[in-house]
C-alpha positions as CSV (number, residue, x, y, z in Angstrom):
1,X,0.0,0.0,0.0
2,X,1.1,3.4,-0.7
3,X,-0.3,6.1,2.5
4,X,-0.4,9.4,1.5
5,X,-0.7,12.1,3.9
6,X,-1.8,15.5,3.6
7,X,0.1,18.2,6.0
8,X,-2.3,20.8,6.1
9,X,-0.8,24.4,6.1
10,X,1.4,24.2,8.7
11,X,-0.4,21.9,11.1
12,X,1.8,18.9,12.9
13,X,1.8,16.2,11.5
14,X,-0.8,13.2,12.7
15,X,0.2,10.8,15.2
16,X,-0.9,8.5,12.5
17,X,1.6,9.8,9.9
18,X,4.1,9.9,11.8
19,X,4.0,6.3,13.0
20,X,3.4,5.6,9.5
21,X,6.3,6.9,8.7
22,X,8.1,4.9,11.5
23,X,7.4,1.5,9.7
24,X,8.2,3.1,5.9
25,X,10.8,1.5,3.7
26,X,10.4,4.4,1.5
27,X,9.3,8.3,2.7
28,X,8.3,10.5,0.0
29,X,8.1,14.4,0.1
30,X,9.3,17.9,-0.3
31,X,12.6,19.0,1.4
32,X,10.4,20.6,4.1
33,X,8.4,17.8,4.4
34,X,11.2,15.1,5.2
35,X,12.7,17.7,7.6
36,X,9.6,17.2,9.7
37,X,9.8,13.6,10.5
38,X,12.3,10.9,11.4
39,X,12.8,7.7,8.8
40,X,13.5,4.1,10.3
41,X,17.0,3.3,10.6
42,X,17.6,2.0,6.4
43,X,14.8,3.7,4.9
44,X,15.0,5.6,1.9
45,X,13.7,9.3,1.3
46,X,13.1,10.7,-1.6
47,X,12.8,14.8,-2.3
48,X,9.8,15.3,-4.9
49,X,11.3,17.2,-7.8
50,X,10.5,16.0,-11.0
51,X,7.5,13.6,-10.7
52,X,8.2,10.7,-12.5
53,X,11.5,9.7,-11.5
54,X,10.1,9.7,-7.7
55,X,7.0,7.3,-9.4
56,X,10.0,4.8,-10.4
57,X,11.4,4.8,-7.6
58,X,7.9,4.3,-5.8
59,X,7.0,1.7,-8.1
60,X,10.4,-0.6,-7.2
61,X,9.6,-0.5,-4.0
62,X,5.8,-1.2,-4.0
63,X,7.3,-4.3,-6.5
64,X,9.1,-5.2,-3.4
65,X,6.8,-5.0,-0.9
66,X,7.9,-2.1,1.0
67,X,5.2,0.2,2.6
68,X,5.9,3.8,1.0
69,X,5.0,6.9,3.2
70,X,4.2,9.9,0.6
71,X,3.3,13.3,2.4
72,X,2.1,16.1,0.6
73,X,1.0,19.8,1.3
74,X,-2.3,21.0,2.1
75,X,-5.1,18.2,0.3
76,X,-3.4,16.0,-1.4
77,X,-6.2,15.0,-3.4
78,X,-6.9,18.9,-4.6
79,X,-4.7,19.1,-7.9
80,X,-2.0,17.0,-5.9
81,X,-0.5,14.1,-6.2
82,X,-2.9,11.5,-5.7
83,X,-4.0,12.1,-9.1
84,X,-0.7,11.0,-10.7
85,X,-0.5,7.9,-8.0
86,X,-4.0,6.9,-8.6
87,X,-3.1,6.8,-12.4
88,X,0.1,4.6,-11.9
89,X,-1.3,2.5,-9.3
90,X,-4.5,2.3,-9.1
91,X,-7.0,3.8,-6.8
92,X,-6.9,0.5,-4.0
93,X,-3.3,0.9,-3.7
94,X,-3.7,3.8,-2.1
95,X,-4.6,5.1,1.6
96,X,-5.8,9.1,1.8
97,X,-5.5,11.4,4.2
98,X,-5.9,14.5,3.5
99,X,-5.4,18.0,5.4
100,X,-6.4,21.3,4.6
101,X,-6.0,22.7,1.2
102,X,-4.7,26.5,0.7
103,X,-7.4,27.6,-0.8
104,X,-9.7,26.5,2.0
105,X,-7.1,28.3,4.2
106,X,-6.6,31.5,2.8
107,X,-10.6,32.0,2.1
108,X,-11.3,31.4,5.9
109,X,-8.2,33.9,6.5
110,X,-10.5,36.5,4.9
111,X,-14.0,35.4,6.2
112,X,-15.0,34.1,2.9
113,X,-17.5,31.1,1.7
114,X,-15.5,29.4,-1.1
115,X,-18.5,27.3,-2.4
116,X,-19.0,29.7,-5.4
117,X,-15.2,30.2,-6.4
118,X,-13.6,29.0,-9.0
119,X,-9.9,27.2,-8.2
120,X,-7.4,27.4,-11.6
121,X,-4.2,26.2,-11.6
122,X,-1.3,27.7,-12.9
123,X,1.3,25.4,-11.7
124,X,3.0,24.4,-14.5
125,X,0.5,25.5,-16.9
126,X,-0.3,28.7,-19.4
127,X,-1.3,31.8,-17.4
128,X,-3.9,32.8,-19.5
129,X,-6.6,30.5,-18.5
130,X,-6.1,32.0,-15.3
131,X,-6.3,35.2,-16.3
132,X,-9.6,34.6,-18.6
133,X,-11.2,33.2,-15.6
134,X,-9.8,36.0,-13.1
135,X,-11.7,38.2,-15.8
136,X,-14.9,36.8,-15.9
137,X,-15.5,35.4,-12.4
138,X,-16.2,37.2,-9.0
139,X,-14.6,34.9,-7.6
140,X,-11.5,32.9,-8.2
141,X,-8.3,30.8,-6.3
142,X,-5.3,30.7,-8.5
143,X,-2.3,27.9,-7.8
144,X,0.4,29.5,-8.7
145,X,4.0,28.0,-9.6
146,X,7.2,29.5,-11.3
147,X,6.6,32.3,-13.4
148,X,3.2,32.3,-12.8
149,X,2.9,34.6,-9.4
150,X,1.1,37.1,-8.4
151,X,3.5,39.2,-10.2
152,X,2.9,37.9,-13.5
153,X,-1.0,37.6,-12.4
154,X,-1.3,40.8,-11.7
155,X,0.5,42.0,-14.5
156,X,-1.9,40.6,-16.6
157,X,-5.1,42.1,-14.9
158,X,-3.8,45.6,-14.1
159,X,-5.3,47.1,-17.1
160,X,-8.0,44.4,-17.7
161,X,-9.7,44.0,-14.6
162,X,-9.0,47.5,-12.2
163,X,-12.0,46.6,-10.0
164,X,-10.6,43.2,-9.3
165,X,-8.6,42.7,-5.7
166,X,-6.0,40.5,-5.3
167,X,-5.7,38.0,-2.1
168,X,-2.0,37.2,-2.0
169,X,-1.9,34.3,1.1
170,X,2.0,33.4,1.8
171,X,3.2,30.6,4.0
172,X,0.4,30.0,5.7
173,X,0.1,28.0,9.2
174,X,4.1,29.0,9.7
175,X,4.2,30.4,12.9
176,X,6.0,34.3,12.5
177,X,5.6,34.3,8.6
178,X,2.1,33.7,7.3
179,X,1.0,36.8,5.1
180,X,-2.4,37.4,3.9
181,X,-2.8,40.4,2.1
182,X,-4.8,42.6,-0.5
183,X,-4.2,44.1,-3.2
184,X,-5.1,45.9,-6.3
185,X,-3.3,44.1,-9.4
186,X,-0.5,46.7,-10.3
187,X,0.3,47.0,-6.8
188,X,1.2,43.2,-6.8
189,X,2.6,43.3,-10.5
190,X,5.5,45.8,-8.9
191,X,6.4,43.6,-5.9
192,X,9.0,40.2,-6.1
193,X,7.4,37.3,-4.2
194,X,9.7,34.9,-3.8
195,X,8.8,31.7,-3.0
196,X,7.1,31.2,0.0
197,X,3.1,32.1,-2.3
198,X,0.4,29.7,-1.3
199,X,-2.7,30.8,-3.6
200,X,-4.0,33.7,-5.0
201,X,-7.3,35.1,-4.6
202,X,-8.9,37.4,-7.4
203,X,-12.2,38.8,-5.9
204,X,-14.9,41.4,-7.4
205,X,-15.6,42.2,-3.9
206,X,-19.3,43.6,-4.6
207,X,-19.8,40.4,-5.1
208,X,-17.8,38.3,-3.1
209,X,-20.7,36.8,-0.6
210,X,-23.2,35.2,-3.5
211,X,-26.5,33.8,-2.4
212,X,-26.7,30.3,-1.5
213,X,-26.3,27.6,-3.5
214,X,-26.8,23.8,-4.1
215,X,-23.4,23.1,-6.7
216,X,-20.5,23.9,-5.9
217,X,-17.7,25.5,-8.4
218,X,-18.5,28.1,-11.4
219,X,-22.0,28.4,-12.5
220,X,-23.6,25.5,-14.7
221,X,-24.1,27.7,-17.1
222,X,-27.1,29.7,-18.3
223,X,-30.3,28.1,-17.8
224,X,-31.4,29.5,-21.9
225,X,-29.2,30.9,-24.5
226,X,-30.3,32.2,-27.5
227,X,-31.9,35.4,-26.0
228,X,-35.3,37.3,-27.3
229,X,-33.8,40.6,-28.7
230,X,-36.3,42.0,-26.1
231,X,-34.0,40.9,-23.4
232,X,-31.3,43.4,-24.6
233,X,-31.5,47.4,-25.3
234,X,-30.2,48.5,-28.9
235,X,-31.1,50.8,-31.5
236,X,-33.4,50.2,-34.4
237,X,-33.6,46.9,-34.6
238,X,-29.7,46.5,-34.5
239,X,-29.5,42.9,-33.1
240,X,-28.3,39.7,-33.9
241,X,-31.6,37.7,-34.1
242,X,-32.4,34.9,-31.6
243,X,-32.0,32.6,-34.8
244,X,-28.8,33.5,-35.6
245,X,-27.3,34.3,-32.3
246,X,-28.1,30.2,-31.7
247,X,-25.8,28.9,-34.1
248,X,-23.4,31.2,-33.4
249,X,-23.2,30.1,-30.2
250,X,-22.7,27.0,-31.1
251,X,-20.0,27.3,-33.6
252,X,-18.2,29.8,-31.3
253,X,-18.0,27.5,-28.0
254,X,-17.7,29.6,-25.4
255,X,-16.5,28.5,-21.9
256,X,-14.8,29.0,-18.8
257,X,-10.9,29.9,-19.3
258,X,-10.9,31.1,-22.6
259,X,-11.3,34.7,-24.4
260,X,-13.5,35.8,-27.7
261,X,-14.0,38.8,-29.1
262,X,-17.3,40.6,-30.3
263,X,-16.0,42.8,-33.5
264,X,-18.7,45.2,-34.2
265,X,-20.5,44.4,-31.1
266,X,-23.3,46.5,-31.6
267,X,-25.4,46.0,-28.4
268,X,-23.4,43.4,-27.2
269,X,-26.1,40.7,-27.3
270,X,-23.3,37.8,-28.6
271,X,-20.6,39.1,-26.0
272,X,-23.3,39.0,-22.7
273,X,-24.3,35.5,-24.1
274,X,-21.2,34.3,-24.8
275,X,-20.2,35.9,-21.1
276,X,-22.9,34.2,-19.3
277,X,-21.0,30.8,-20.9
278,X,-18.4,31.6,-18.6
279,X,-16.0,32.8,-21.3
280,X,-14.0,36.3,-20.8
281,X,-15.2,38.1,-23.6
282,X,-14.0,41.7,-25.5
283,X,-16.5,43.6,-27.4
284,X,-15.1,45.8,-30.1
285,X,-17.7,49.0,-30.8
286,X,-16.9,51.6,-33.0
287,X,-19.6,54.6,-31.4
288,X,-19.7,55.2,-28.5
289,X,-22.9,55.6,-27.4
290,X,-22.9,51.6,-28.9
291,X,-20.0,50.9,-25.8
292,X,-22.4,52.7,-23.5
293,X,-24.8,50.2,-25.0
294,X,-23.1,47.1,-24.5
295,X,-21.9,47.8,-20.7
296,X,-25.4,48.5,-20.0
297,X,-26.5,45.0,-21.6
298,X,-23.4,43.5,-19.8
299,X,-24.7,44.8,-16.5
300,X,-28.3,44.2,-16.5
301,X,-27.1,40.4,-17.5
302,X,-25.2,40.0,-14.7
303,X,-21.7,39.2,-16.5
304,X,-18.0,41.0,-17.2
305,X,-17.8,42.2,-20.8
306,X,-14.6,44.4,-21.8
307,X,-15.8,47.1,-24.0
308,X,-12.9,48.4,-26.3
309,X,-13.9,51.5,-28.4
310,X,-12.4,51.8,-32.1
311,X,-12.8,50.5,-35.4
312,X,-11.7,46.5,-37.1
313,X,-8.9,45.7,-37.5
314,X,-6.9,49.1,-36.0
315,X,-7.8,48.5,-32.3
316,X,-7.2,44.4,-32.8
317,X,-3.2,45.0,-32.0
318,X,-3.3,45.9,-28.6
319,X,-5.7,43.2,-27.3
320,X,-5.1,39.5,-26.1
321,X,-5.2,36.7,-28.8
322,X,-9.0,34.9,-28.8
323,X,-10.2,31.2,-29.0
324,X,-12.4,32.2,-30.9
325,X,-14.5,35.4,-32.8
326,X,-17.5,36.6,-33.8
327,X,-17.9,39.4,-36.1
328,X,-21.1,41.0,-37.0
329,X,-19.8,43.9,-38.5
330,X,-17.5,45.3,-40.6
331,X,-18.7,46.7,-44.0
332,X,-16.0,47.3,-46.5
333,X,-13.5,46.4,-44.4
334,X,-14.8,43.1,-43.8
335,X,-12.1,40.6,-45.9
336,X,-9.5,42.4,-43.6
337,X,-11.1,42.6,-40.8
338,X,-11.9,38.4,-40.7
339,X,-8.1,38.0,-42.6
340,X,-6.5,39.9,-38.9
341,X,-9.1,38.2,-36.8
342,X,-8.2,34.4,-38.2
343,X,-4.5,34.9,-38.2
344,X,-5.3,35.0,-34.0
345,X,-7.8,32.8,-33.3
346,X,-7.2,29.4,-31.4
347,X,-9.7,27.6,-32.7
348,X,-12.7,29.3,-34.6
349,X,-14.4,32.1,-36.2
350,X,-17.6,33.3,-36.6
351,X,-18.9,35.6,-39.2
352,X,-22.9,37.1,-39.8
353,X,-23.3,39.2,-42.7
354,X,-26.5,40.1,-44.8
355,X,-24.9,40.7,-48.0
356,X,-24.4,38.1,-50.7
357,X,-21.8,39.6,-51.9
358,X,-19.2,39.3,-49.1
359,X,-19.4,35.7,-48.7
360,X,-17.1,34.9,-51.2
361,X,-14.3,37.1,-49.9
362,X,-15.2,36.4,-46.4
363,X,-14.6,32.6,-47.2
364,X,-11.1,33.4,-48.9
365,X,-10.1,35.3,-45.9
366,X,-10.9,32.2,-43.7
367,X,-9.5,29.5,-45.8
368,X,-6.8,31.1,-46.4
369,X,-5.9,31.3,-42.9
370,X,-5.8,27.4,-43.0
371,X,-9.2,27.5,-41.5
372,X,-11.9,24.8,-42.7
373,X,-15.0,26.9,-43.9
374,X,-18.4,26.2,-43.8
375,X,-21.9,28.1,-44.0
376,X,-25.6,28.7,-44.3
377,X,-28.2,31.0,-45.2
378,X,-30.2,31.6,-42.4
379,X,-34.0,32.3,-43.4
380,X,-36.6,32.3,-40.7
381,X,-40.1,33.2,-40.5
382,X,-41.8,33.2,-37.2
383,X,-45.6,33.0,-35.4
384,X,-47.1,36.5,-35.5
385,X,-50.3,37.0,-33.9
386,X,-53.5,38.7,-36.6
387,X,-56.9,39.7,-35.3
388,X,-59.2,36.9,-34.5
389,X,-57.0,34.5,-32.6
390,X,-55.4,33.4,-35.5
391,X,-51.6,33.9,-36.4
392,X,-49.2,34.6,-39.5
393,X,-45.9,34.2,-40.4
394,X,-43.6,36.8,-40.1
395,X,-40.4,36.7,-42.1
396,X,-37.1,38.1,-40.5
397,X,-34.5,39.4,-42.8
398,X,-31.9,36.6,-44.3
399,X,-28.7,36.4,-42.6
400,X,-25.5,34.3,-44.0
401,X,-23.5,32.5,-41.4
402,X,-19.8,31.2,-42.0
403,X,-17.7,29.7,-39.9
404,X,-14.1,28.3,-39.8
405,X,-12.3,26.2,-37.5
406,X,-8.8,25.1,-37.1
407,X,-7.6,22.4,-37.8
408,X,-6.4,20.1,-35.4
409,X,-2.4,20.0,-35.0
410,X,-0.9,16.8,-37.1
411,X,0.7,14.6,-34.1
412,X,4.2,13.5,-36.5
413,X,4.4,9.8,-36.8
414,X,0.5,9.4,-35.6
415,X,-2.0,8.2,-38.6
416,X,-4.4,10.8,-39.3
């Protein structure tokens, strides 16, 4: 058997780790960790580092019968290592026991229910998940690792997210040198951390204690998609109907951790929805009074929506590559516009236009970014109500819808 044991943050170890430890042939851990406890007499220890040379050597002696000992901070169940062990050995090899996790620690620090955040970890992974969700949550725990710090995560937010806070919890449960503090972003972008960072909390702090709630984690998503125009202000009909704002949706794909833009956002109605998927979204308006527009659909919905004012593709430089865009507007400067947008995008973009005579140009610009390209005409007519308790069809103007989506990556030397 293989007992793993969870230290908490800072709390003693159990009597039952340590006399766990005491009949170990092999104790597994960090540096701090093995300074905490004494072997057997001819046990070995081995200092986590790289993961799967310590798995070897676990594996040679569960081969040989040894008991192995494997302590591990906080819950180490909670992005820890149990996951790796339960994938090399098998669940019924092992015995859990796990302490507190950080993020448990550094919300009660604050006062904070934790139910409702969102936990992301950037240990060893791509900041910019973290940041997309730090964006469009109110509440979030980041994991942070090398290069990935408050520093760097606040660095990333400063100009993004100003009414965002930043928990920065340090070694926590160490008596003398557990630091909780707050934040804005820039003011934790100009400090050096070092190493003792346990988790970082990202709060909108107006609405930091959400109601009460039966699932934990992000939201489950919206309960309908594919709004009535009525459920969003614009002007003179200016909307992307329910119709086509549905398969839009669903070539787009938004959700949690990653970013799309709205070019020509209009009143904002694909950049709320796509928002209330749990995406961080940017909406790109040209007027102004449609960015007043937008923010005011963004609030009344509920979500975070980044309004950036200027004209396709000019302001496109200065923001954070997408996963994927919608554009549903453009004119003239359409071709260019999807050519800029497609050259970005991770994985997919969207494109409503009314005129024939853009598809063409509009599926170049796509292809020829190496994107797969498909489309329809949308063409809907819909139940309108006529004197008499009777009803009519109404038709709403037709809309073309193209899409592309890249490819997936070739794997060399895998059959396709």
């Amino acid at each position: 058997m293989i007992a793993v044991f969870g230290t908490g943050t800072g709390a003693p170890l159990s009597s039952e780790a340590v006399a766990a430890v005491a009949g170990a042939g092999l104790v597994v851990g960090a540096r701090r960790h093995l300074a905490r406890v004494c072997s057997p007499e001819g046990a070995e220890q081995v200092v986590l580092g790289a993961l799967a040379p310590a798995l070897d050597v676990i594996e040679r002696c569960v081969d040989e019968g040894g008991r192995v000992v494997v302590l591990a901070s906080g819950d180490p169940g909670f992005f820890g290592i149990v996951r790796a062990l339960a994938k090399r050995f098998g669940t019924e090899r092992l015995e859990v026991r796990p302490g507190v996790s950080s993020v448990a620690t550094a919300f009660a620090r604050i006062g904070l229910p934790w139910d409702d955040a969102v936990v992301v970890s950037a240990h060893g992974r791509e900041l910019r998940t973290a940041v997309n969700v730090c964006l469009s949550q109110p509440k979030v725990a980041v994991l942070t690792g090398p290069g990935a710090g408050p520093a760097e995560l606040g660095a990333a937010l400063a100009y993004r997210a100003r009414e965002r806070v930043l928990v920065v919890a340090s070694a926590l449960g160490e008596d003398g040198q557990e630091r909780v503090e707050r934040l804005t972003p820039a003011e934790a972008a100009a400090r050096d951390w070092g190493t003792a960072v346990n988790v970082v909390l990202c709060l909108d702090e107006s609405r930091a204690v959400a109601p009460a709630r039966t699932v934990a984690g992000p939201s489950a998503g919206p309960a309908q998609w594919a709004l009535d125009e009525r459920e969003f202000a614009h002007r003179d009909s200016m909307i992307s109907k329910f119709e086509v704002r549905a398969l839009a949706l669903a070539r787009i794909g938004p959700r949690l951790g990653e970013l799309v833009w709205d070019i020509g956002a209009g009143s904002g109605s694909v950049a709320v929805e796509c928002a209330r998927f749990g995406a961080a979204v940017i909406a790109v308006e040209k007027t102004l009074d449609g960015c007043e527009r937008v923010r005011a659909n963004a609030e009344a919905h509920g979500v975070d929506v980044r309004v950036v004012h200027g004209a396709a593709p000019t302001v496109l430089s200065d923001l954070d590559d997408p996963d994927a865009v919608f554009i549903g507007g453009g004119g003239r400067e359409l071709p260019a516009i999807v050519t800029a947008c497609a050259r970005r995008a991770g994985r997919a973009v969207v494109v409503a236009m009314a005129a024939l005579d853009r598809v063409p140009a509009t599926r170049d610009a796509l292809t020829g970014a190496g994107f797969a390209c498909e489309g329809v005409l949308l063409q809907s007519s819909r139940l309108a109500p006529l004197p008499g308790g009777v009803d009519r069809l109404s038709a709403t103007n037709p809309v073309f819808l193209l899409w592309g989506v890249r490819p997936p990556a070739r794997t060399e030397g895998v059959p396709q």
